[in-house]
KOLGU-4560 file (N, C-alpha, C; in nm, 3 decimals, padded with zeros to 5 digits):
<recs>
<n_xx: 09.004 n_yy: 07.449 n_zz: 09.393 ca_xx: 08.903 ca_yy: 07.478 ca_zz: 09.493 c_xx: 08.823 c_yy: 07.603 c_zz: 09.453 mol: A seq: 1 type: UNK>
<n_xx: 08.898 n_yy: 07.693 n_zz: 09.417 ca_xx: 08.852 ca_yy: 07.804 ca_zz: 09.366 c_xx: 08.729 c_yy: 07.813 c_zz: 09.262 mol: A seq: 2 type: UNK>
<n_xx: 08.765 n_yy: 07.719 n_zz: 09.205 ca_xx: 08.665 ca_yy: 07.684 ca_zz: 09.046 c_xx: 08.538 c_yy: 07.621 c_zz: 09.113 mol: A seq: 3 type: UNK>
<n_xx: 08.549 n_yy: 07.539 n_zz: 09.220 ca_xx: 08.447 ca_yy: 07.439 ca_zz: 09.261 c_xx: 08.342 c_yy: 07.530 c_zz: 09.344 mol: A seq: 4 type: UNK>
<n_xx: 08.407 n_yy: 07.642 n_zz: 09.412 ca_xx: 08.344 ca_yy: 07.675 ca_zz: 09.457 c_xx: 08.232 c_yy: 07.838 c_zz: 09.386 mol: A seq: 5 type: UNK>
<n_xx: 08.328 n_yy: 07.853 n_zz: 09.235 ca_xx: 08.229 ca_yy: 07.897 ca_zz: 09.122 c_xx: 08.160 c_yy: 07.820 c_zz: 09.093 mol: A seq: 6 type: UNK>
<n_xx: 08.112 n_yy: 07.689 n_zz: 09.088 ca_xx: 08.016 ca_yy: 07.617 ca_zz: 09.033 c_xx: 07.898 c_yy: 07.614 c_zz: 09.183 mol: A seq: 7 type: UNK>
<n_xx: 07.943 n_yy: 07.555 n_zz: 09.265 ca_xx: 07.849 ca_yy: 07.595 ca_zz: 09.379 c_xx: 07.755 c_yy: 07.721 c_zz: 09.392 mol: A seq: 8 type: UNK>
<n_xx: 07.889 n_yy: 07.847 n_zz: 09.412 ca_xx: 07.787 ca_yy: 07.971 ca_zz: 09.467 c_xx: 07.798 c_yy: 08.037 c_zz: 09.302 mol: A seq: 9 type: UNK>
<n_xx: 07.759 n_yy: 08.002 n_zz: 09.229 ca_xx: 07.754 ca_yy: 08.047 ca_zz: 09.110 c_xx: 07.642 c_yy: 08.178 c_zz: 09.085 mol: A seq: 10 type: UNK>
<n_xx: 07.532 n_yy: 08.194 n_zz: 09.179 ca_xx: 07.454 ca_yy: 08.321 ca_zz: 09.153 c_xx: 07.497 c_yy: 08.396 c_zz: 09.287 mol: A seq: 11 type: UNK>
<n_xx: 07.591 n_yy: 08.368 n_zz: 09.377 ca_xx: 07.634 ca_yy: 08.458 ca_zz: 09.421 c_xx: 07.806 c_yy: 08.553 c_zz: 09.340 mol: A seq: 12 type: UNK>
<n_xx: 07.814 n_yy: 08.428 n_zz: 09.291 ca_xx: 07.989 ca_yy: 08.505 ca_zz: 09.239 c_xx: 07.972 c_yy: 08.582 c_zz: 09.082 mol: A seq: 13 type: UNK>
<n_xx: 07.823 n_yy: 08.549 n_zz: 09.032 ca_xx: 07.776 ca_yy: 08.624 ca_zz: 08.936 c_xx: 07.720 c_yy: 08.753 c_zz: 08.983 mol: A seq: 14 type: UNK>
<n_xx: 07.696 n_yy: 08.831 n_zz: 09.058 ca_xx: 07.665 ca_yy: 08.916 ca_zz: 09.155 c_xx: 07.791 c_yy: 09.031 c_zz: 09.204 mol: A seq: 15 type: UNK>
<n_xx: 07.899 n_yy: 08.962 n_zz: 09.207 ca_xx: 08.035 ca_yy: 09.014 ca_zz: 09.210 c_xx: 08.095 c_yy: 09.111 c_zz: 09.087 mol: A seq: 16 type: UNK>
<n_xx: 08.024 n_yy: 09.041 n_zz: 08.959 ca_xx: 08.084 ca_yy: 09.080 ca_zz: 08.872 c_xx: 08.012 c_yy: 09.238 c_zz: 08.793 mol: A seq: 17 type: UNK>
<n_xx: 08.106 n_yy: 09.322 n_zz: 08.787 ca_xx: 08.008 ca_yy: 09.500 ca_zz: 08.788 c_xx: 07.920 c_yy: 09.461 c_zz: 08.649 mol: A seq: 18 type: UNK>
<n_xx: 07.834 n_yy: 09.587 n_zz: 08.727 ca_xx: 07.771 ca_yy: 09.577 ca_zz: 08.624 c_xx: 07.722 c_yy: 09.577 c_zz: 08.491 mol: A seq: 19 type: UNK>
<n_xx: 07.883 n_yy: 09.669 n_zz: 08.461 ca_xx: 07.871 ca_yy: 09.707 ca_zz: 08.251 c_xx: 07.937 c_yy: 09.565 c_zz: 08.254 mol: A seq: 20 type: UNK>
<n_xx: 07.960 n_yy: 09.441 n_zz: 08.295 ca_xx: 08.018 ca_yy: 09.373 ca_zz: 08.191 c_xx: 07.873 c_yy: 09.248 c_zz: 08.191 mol: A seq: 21 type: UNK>
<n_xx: 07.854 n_yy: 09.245 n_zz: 08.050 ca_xx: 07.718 ca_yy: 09.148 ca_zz: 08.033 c_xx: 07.717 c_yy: 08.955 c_zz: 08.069 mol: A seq: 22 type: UNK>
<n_xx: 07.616 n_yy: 08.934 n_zz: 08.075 ca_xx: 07.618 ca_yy: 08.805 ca_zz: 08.084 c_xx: 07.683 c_yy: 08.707 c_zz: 08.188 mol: A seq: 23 type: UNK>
<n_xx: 07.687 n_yy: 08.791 n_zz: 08.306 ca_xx: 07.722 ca_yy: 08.745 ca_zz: 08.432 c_xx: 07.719 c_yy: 08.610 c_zz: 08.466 mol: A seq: 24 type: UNK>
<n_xx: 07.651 n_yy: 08.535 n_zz: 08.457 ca_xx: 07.605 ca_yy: 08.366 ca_zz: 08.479 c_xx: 07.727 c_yy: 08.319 c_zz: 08.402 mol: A seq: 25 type: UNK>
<n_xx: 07.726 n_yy: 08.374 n_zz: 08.287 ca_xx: 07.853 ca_yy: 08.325 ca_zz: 08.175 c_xx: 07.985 c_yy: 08.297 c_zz: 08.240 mol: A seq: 26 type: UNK>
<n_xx: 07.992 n_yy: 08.461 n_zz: 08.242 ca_xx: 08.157 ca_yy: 08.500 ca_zz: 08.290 c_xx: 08.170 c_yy: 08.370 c_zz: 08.431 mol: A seq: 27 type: UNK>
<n_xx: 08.054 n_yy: 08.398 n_zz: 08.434 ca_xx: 08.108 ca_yy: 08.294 ca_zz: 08.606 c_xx: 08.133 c_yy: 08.152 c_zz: 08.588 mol: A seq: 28 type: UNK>
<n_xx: 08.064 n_yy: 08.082 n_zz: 08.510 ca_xx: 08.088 ca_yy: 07.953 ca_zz: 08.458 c_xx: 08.228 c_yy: 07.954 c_zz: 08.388 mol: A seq: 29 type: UNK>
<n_xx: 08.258 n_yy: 08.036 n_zz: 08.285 ca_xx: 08.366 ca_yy: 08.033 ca_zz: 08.233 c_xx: 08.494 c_yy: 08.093 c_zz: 08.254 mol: A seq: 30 type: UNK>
<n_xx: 08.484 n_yy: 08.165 n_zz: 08.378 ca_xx: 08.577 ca_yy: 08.151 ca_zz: 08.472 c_xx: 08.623 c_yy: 08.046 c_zz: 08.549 mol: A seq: 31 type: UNK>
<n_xx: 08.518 n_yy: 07.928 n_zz: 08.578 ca_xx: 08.519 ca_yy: 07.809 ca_zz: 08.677 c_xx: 08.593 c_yy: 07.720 c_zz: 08.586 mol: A seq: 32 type: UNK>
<n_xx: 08.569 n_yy: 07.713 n_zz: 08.457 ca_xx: 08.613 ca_yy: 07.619 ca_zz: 08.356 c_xx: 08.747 c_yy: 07.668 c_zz: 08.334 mol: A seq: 33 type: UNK>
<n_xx: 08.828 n_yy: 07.795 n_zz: 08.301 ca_xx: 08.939 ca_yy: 07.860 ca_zz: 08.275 c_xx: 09.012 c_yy: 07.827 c_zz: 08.413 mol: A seq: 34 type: UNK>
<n_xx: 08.944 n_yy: 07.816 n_zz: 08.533 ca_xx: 09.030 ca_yy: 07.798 ca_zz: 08.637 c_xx: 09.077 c_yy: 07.633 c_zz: 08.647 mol: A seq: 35 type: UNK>
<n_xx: 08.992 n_yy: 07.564 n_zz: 08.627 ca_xx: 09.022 ca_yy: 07.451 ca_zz: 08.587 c_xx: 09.145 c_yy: 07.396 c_zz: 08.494 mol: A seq: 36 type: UNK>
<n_xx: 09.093 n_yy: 07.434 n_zz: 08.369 ca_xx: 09.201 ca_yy: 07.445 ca_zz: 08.298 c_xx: 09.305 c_yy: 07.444 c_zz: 08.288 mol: A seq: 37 type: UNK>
<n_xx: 09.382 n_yy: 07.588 n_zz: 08.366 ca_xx: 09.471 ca_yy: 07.584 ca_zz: 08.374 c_xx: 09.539 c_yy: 07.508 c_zz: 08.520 mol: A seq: 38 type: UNK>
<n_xx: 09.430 n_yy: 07.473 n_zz: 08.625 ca_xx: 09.527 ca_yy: 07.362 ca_zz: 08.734 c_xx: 09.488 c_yy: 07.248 c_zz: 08.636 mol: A seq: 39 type: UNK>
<n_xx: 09.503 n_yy: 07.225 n_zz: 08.490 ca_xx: 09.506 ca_yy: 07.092 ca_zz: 08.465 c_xx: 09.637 c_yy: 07.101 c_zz: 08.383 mol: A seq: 40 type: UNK>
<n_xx: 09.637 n_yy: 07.168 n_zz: 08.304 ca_xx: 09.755 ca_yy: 07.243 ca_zz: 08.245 c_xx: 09.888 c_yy: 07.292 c_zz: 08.359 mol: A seq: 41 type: UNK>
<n_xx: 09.892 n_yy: 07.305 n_zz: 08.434 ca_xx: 09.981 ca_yy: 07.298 ca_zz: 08.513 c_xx: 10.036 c_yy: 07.184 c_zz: 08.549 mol: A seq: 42 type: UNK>
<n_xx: 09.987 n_yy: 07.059 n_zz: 08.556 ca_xx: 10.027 ca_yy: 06.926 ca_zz: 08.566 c_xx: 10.118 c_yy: 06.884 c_zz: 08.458 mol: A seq: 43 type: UNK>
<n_xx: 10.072 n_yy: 06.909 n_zz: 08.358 ca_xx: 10.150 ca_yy: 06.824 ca_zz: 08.204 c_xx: 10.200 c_yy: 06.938 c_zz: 08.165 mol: A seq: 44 type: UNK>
<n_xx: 10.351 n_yy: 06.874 n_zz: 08.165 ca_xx: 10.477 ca_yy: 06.948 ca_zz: 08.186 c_xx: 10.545 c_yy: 06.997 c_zz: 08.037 mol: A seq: 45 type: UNK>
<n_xx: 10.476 n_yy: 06.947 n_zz: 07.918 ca_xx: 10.434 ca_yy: 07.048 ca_zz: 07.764 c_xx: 10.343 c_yy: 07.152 c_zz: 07.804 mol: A seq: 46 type: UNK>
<n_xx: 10.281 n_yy: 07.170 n_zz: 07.886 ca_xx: 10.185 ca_yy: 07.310 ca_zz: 07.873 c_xx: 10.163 c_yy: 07.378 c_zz: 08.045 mol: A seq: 47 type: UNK>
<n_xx: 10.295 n_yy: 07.364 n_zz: 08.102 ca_xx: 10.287 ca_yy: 07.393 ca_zz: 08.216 c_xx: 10.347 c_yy: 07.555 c_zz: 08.250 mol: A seq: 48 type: UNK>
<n_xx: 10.428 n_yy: 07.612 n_zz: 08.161 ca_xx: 10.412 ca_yy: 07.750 ca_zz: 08.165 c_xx: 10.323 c_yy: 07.821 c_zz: 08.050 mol: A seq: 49 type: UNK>
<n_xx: 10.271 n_yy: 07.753 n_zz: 07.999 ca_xx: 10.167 ca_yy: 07.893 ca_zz: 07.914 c_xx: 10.057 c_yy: 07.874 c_zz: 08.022 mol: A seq: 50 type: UNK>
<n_xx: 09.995 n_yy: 07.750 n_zz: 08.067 ca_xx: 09.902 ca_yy: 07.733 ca_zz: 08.187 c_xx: 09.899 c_yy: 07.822 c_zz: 08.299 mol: A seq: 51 type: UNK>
<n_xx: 10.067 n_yy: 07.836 n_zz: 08.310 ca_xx: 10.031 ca_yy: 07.901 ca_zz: 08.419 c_xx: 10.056 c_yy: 08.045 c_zz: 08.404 mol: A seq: 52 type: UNK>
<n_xx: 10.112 n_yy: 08.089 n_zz: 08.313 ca_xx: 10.138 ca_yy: 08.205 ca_zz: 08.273 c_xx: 09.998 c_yy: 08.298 c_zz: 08.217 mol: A seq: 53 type: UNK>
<n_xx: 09.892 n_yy: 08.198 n_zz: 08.160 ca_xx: 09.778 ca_yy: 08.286 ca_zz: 08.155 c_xx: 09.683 c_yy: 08.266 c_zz: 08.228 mol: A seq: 54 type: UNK>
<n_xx: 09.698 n_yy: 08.157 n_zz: 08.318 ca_xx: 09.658 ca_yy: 08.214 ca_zz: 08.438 c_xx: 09.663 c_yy: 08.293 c_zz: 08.534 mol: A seq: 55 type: UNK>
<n_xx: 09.789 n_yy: 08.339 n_zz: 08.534 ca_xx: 09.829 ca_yy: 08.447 ca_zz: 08.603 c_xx: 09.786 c_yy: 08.601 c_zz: 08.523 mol: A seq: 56 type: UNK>
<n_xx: 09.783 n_yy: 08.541 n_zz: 08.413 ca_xx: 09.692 ca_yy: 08.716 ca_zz: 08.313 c_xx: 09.592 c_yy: 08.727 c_zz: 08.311 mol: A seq: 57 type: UNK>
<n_xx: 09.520 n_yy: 08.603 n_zz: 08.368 ca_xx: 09.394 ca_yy: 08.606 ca_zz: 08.397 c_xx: 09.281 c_yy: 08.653 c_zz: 08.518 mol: A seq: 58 type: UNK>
<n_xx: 09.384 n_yy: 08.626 n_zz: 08.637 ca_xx: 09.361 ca_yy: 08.605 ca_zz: 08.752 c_xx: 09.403 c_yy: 08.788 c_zz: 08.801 mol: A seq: 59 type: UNK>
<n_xx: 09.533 n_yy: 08.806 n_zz: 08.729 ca_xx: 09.558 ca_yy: 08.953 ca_zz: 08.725 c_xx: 09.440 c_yy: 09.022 c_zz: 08.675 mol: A seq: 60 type: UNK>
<n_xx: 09.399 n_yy: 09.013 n_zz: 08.572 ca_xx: 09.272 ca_yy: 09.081 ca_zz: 08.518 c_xx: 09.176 c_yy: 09.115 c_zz: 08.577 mol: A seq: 61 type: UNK>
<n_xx: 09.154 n_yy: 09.003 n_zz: 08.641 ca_xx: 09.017 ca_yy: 08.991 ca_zz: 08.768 c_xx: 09.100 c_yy: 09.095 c_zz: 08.860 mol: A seq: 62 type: UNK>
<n_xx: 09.183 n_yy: 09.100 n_zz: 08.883 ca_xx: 09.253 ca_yy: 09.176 ca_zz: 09.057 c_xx: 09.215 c_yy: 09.327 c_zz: 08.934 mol: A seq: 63 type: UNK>
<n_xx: 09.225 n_yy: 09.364 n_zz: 08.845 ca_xx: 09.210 ca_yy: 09.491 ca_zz: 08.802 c_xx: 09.090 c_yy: 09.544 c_zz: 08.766 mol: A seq: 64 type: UNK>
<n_xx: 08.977 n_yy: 09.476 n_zz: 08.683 ca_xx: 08.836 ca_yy: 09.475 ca_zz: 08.686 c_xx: 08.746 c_yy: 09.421 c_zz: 08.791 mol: A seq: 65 type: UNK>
<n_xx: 08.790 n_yy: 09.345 n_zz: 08.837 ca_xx: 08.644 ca_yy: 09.293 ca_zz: 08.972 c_xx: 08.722 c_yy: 09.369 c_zz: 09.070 mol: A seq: 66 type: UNK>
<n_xx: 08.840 n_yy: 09.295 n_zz: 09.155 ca_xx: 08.900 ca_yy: 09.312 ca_zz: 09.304 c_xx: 08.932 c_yy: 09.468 c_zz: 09.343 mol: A seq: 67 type: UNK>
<n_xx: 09.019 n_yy: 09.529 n_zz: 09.274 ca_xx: 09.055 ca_yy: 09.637 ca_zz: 09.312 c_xx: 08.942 c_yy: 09.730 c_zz: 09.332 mol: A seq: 68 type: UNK>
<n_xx: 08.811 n_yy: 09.811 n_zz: 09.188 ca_xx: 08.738 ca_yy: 09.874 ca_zz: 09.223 c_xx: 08.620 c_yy: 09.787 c_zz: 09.352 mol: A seq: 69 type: UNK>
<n_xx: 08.631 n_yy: 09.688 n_zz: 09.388 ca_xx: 08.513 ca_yy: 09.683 ca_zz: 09.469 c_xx: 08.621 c_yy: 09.719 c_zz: 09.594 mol: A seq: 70 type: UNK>
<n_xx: 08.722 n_yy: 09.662 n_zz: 09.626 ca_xx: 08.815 ca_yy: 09.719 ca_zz: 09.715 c_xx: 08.828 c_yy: 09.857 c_zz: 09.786 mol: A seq: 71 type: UNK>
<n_xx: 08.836 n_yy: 09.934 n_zz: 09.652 ca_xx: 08.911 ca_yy: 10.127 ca_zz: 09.664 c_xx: 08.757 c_yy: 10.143 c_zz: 09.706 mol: A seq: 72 type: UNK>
<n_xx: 08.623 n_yy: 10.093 n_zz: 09.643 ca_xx: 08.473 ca_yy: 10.152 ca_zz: 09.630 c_xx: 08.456 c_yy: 10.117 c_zz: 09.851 mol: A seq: 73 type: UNK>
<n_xx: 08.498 n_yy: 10.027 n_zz: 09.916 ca_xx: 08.440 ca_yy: 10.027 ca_zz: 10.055 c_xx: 08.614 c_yy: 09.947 c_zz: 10.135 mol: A seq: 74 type: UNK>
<n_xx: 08.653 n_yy: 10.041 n_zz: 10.184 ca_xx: 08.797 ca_yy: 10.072 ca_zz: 10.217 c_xx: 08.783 c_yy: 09.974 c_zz: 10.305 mol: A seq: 75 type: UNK>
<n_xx: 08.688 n_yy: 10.040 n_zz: 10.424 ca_xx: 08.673 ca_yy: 09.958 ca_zz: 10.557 c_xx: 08.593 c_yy: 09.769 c_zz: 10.550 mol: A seq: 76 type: UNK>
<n_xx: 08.564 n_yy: 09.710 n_zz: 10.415 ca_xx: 08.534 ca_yy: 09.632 ca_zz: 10.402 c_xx: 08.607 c_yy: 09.502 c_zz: 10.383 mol: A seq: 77 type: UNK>
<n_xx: 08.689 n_yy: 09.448 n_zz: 10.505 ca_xx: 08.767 ca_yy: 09.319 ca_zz: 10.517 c_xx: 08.764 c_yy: 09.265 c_zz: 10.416 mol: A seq: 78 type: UNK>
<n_xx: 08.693 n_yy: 09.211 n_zz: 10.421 ca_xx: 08.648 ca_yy: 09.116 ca_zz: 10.257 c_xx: 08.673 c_yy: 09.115 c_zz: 10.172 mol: A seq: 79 type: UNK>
<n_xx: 08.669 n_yy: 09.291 n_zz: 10.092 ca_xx: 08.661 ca_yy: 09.301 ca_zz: 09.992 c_xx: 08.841 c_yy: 09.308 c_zz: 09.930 mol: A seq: 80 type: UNK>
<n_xx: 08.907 n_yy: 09.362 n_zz: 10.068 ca_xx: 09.063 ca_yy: 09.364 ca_zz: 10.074 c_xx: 09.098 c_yy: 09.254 c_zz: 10.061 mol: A seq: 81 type: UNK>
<n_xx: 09.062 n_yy: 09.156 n_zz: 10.171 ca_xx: 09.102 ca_yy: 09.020 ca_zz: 10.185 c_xx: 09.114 c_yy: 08.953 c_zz: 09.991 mol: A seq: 82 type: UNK>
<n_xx: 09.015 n_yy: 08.976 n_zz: 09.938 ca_xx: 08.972 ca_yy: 08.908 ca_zz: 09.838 c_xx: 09.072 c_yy: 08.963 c_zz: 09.681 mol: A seq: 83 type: UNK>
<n_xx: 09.083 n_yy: 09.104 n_zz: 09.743 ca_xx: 09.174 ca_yy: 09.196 ca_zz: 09.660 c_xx: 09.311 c_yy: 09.102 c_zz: 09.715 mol: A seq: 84 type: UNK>
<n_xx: 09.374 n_yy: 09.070 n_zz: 09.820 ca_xx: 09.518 ca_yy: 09.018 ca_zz: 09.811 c_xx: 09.508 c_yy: 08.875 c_zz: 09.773 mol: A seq: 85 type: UNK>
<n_xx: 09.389 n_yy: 08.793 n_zz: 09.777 ca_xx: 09.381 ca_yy: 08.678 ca_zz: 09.780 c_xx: 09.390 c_yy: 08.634 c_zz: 09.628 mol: A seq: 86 type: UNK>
<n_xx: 09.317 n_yy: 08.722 n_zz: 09.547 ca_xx: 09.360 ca_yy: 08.711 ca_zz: 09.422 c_xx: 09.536 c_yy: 08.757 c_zz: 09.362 mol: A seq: 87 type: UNK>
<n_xx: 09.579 n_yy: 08.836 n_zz: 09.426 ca_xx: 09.690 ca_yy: 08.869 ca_zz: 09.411 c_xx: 09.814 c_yy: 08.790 c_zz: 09.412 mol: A seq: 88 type: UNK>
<n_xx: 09.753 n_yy: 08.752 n_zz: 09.515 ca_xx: 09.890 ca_yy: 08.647 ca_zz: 09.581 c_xx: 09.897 c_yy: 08.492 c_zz: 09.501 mol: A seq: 89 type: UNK>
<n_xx: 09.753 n_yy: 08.420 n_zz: 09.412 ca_xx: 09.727 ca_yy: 08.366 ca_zz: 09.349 c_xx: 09.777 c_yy: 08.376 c_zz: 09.179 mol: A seq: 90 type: UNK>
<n_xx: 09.777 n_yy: 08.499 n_zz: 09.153 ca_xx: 09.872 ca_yy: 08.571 ca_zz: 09.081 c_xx: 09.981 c_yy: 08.540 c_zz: 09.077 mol: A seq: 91 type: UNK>
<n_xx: 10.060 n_yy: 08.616 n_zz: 09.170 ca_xx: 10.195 ca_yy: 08.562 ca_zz: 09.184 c_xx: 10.224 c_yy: 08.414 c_zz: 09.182 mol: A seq: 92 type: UNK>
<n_xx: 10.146 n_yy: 08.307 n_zz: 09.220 ca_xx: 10.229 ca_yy: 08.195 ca_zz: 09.272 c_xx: 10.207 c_yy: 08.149 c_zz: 09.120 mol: A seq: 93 type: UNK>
<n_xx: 10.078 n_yy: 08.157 n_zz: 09.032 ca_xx: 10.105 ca_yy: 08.100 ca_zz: 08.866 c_xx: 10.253 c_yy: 08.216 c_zz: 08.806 mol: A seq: 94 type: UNK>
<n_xx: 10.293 n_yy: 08.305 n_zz: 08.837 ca_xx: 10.374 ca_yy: 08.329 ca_zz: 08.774 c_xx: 10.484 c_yy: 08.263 c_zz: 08.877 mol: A seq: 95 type: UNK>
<n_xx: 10.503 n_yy: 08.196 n_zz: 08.963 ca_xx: 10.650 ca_yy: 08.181 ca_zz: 09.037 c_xx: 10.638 c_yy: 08.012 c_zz: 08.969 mol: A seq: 96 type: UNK>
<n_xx: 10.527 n_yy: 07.940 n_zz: 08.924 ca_xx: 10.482 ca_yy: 07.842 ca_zz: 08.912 c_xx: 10.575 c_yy: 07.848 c_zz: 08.720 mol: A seq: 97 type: UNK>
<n_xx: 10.483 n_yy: 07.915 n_zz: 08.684 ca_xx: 10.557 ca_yy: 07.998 ca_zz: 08.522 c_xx: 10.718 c_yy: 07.944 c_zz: 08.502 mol: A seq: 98 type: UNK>
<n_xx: 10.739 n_yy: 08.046 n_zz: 08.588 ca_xx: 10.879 ca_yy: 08.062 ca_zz: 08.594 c_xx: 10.997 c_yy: 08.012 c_zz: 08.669 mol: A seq: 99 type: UNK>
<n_xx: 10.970 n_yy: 07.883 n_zz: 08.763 ca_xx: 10.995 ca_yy: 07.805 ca_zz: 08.807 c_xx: 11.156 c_yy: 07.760 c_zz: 08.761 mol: A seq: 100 type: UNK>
<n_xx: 11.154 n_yy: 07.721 n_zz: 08.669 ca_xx: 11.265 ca_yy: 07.635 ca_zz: 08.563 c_xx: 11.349 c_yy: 07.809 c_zz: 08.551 mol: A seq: 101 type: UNK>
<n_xx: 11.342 n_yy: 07.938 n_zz: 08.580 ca_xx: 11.439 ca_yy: 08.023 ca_zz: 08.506 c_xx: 11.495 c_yy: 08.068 c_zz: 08.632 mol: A seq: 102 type: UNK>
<n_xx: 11.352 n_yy: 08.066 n_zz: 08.728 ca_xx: 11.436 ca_yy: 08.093 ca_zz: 08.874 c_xx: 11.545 c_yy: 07.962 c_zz: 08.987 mol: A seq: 103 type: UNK>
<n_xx: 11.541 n_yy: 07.862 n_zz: 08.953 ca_xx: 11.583 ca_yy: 07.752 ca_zz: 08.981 c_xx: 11.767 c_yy: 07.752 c_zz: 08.917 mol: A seq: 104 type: UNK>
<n_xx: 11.744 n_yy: 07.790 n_zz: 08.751 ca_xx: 11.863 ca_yy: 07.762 ca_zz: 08.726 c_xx: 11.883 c_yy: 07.907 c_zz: 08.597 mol: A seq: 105 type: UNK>
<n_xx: 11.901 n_yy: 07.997 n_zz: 08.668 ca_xx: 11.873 ca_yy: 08.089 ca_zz: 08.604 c_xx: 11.982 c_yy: 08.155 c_zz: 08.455 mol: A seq: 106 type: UNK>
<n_xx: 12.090 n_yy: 08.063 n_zz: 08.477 ca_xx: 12.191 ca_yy: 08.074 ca_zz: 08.382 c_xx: 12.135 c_yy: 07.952 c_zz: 08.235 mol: A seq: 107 type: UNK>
<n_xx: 12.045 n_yy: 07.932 n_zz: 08.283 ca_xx: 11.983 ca_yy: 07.836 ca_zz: 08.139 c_xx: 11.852 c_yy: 07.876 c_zz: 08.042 mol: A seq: 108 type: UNK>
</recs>
């Protein structure tokens, strides 16, 4: 959903992204495609923890370059928090997703 809705608001979620990093339209498309990706890679169960494992390094990345400074930059701005845990928590679930098979049976 996430990805679909980078292809939709695509000159708004290019807008999001600060301003030293170039080629905004880009990053945003190829974020939509990387998000993809890896919910496709999460399905087929040969490439279902690197899928989700760099997705989760990915998605982390974003929570450290986009989410957090627009976050700390307007405290009182719902949104921008909301969007800071929303990535977070998206985070976590590709790594609980990852790691699935070690937390399940963890003596293997």
């Amino acid at each position: 959903l996430a990805a679909i809705m980078h292809f939709i608001y695509a000159d708004f979620v290019a807008t999001l992204i600060p301003t030293w990093i170039p080629a905004h339209l880009f990053w945003t498309y190829f974020a939509a495609i990387a998000l993809i990706a890896g919910a496709v890679g999460m399905f087929i169960p040969k490439t279902e923890f690197y899928a989700a494992a760099l997705s989760a390094l990915m998605i982390f990345l974003w929570v450290i370059l986009l989410h957090a400074p627009r976050a700390l930059a307007d405290l009182h701005n719902a949104n921008e928090t909301t969007a800071f845990f929303e990535a977070l928590a998206m985070c976590g679930a590709c790594l609980l997703i990852a790691f699935k098979k070690k937390i399940h049976e963890p003596n293997k």
